[in-house]
N, C-alpha and C positions, 0 to 999 in steps of 0.2 A: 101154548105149551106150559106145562107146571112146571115150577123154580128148582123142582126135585132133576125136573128132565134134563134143564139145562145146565144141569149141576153134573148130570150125569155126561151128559157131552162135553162138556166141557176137560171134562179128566182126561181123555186124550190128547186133547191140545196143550193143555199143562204139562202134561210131561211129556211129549214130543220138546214143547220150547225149552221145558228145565234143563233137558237131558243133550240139546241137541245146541241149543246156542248159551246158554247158561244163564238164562235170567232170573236175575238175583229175586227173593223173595217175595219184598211190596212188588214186582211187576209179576209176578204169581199171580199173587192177590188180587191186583187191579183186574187184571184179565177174567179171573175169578167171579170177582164180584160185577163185572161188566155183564158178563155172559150171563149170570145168575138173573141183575136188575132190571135186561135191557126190555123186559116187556113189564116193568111199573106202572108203564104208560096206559096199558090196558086197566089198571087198577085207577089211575088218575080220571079216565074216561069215564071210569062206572060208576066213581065217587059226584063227578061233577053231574052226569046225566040223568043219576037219578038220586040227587039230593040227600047220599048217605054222608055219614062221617068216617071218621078213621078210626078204623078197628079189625081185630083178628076176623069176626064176624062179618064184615064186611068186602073182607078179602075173600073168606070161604063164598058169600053170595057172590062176590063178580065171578067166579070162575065158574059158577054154576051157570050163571048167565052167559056167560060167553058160550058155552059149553051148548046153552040149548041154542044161543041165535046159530052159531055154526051149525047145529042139525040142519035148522030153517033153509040158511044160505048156501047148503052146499047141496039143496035141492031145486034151487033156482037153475036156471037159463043163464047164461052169460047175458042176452039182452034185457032179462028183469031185476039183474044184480045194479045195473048199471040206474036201478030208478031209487037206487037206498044210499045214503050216507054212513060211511064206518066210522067215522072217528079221526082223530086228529091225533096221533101218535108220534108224540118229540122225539122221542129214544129211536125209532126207526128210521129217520131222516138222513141223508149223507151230511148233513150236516153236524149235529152231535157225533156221527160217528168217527167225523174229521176231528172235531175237539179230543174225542177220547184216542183219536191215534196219536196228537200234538201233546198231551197227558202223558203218552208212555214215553215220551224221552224224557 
């Protein structure tokens, strides 16, 4: 999903929590920028597997990329999906997302 997208989802939940239990500002933010970052990971993937560097340029090609493997893969089989590796994504693990719950207090 694009950064826009999740910016855009994410506006409901922000003001349900501002409105509804009162969380002060930087935990706005946090949540904010959680939501916004939490697939960098894909961006870290594309840098590492195909030997780019960091750049605006770079960011616009991963997403193209994803963009076309997801055509590829979501014409597969459930049993031919299972002969491909996706990637290694920190930000999606229960484990970072335990740290960023241990973060908002």
């Amino acid at each position: 999903m694009q950064p826009k997208i999740h910016f855009l989802f994410s506006i409901p939940l922000i003001i349900f929590l501002y409105f509804i239990f009162k969380i002060p500002l930087y935990g706005i933010l946090i949540i904010l920028f959680s939501n916004i970052l939490i697939d960098i990971d894909h961006f870290f993937y594309y840098i590492f597997k195909n030997k780019k560097n960091f750049s605006i340029k770079s960011f616009n090609e991963s997403y193209n990329w994803y963009k076309k493997k997801s055509k590829f893969f979501n014409k597969l089989k459930k049993e031919e999906l299972k002969k491909y590796y996706f990637g290694f994504y920190v930000f999606h693990g229960i484990e970072f997302l335990f740290l960023i719950f241990l973060f908002s207090f």
